[in-house]
N, C-alpha and C positions, 0 to 999 in steps of 0.2 A: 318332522320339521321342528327345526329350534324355537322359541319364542322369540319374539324381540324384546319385548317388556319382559326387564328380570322380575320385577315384580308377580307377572302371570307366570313366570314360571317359580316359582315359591309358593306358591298357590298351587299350585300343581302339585307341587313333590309334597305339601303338607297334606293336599286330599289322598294323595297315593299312599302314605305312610299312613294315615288315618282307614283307610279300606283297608288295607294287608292287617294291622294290625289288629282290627275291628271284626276280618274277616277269618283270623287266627282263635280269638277268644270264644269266637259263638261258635267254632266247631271244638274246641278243646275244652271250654268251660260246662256247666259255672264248676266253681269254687266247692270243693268236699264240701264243705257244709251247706251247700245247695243255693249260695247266693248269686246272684247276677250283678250286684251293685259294686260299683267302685272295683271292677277286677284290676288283677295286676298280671303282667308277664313275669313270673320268677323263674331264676336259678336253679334247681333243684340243690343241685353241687354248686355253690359259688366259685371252692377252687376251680372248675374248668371252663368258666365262663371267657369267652373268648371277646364278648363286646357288648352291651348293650342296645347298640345303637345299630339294630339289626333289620330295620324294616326298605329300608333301599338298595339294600345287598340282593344281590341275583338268587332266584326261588330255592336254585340246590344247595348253595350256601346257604340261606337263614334257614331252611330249612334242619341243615346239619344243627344249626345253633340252637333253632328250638325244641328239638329234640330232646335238649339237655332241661327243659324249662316245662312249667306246670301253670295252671290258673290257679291264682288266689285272692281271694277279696282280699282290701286294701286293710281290714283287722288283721287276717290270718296271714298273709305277708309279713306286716309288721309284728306280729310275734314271732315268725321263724325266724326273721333277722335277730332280734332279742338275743330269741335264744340259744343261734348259733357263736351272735357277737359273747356272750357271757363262757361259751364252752371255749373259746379259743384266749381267755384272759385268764 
């Protein structure tokens, strides 16, 4: 059944996407280096990224998409970006 309040329903779609997302990291993580703190969903390959915004997409689709992607704490993220950004200049 719909909401009436758009309100409750934003509310809604942000705990949903906050579970899925939540519920993606703690079976896929942590992070090689063994942290839990601050993960990220990454890319692996950025060329074949197809969206980021993958967490209200139907289970077989984000599914496919994360497939392509790895946990990383929020350091080790931000130097594989680094140092991807530096190989492609």
């Amino acid at each position: 059944m719909p909401y009436k309040d758009p309100e409750k329903q934003r509310a809604y779609q942000r705990e949903s996407v906050a579970r899925a997302r939540s519920e993606w990291i703690s079976v896929n993580g942590p992070c090689p280096c063994g942290s839990w703190e601050n993960l990220q969903v990454d890319h692996i390959d950025p060329t074949l990224k197809i969206s980021h915004n993958v967490w209200s997409w139907a289970p077989l689709r984000r599914a496919e998409e994360l497939a392509k992607c790895q946990v990383l704490c929020k350091k080790h993220q931000k130097e594989k970006t680094l140092s991807q950004m530096k190989r492609t200049t």
